[in-house]
C-alpha positions as CSV (number, residue, x, y, z in Angstrom):
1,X,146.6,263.1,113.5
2,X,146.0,259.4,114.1
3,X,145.8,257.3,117.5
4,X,149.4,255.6,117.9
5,X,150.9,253.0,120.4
6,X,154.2,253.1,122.2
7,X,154.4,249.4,123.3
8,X,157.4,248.4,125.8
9,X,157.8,245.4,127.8
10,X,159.4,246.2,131.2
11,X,161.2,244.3,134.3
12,X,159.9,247.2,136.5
13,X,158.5,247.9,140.0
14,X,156.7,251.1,140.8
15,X,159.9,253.4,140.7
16,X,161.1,252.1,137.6
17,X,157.8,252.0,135.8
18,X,157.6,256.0,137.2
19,X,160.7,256.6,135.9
20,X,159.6,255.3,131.9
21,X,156.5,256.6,132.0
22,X,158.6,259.9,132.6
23,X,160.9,259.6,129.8
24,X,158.0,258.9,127.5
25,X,156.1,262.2,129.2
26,X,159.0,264.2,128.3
27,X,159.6,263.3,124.9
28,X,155.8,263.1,123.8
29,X,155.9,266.6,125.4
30,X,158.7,268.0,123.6
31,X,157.6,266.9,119.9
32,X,153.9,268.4,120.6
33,X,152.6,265.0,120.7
34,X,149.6,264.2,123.3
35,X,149.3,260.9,125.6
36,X,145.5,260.0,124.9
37,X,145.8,256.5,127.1
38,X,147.9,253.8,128.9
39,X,147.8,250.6,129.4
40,X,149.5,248.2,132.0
41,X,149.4,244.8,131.5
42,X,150.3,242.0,134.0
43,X,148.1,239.3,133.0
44,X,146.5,237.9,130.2
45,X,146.0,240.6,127.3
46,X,142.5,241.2,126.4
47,X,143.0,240.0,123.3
48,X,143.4,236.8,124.4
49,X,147.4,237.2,123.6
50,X,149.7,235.6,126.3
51,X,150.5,237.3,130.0
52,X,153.0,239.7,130.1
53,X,155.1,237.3,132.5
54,X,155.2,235.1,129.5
55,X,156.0,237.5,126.8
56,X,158.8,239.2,128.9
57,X,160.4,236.3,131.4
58,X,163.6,236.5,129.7
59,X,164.1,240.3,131.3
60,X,164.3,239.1,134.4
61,X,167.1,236.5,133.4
62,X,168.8,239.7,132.2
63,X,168.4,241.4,135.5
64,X,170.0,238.5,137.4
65,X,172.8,238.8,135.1
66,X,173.7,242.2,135.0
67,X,172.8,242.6,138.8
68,X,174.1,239.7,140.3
69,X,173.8,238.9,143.7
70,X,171.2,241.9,144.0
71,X,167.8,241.3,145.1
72,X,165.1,241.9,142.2
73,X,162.5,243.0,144.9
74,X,159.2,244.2,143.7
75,X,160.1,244.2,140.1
76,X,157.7,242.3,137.4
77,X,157.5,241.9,134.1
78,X,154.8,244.0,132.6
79,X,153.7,245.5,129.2
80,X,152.8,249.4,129.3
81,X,151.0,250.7,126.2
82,X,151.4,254.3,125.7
83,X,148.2,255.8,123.2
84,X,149.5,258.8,121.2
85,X,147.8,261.5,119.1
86,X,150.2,262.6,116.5
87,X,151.4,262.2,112.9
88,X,153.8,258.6,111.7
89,X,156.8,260.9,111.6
90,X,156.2,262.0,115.3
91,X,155.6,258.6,116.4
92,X,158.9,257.6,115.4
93,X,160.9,260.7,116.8
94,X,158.9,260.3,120.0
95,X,160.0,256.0,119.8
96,X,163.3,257.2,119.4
97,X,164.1,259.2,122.0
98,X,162.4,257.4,124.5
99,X,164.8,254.0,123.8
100,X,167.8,256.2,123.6
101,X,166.9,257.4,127.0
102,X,166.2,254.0,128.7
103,X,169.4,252.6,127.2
104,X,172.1,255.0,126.1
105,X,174.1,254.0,123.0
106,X,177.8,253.5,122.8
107,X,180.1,251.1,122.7
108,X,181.0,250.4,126.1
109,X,178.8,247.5,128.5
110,X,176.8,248.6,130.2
111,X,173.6,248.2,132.8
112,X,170.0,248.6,131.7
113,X,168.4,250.4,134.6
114,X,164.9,248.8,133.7
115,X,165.4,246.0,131.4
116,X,163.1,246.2,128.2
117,X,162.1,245.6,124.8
118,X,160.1,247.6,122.4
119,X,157.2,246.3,120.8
């Protein structure tokens, strides 16, 4: 089994960054994967990339637009990196599931409870 990275880029404050790092505990758990780090990024990357408020402004643009006229409060752009010990094929079950459960499919609109993007 190799080392691999979950990468999502949020619009979250505490509950709904609680509330992701959940789903992924739940699916890295049910596929016999194991988390072996995390990562939150606010500011600069340490590899000298570009601050997560940078990389991920446009999600709060989508939550004034889906929530309008509702307060954003503590919410923030951030980047959480989720290490995992498992094989390619788990990677991508474990990817899967967690992105079907932040944002259910089907064909009707709908509200993304933490706006996001996968990396």
């Amino acid at each position: 089994m190799r080392t691999r990275e979950l990468r999502f880029g949020l619009y979250a404050d505490e509950q709904g960054l609680a509330w992701v790092r959940g789903l992924v505990g739940e699916a890295v758990a049910r596929r016999g994967a194991r988390i072996t780090g995390e990562t939150l990024s606010t500011d600069d990357r340490p590899d000298g990339g570009p601050a997560a408020a940078e990389l991920y402004d446009f999600l709060a643009e989508q939550w004034a637009v889906e929530h309008p006229g509702e307060s954003s409060g503590a919410r923030r752009p951030v980047e959480l990196r989720v290490r995992l010990a498992c094989s390619l094929r788990t990677w991508r079950t474990v990817r899967k599931a967690v992105i079907g459960a932040m944002c259910p499919a089907g064909a009707a609109p709908h509200v993304c409870r933490v706006p996001w993007m996968v990396g």
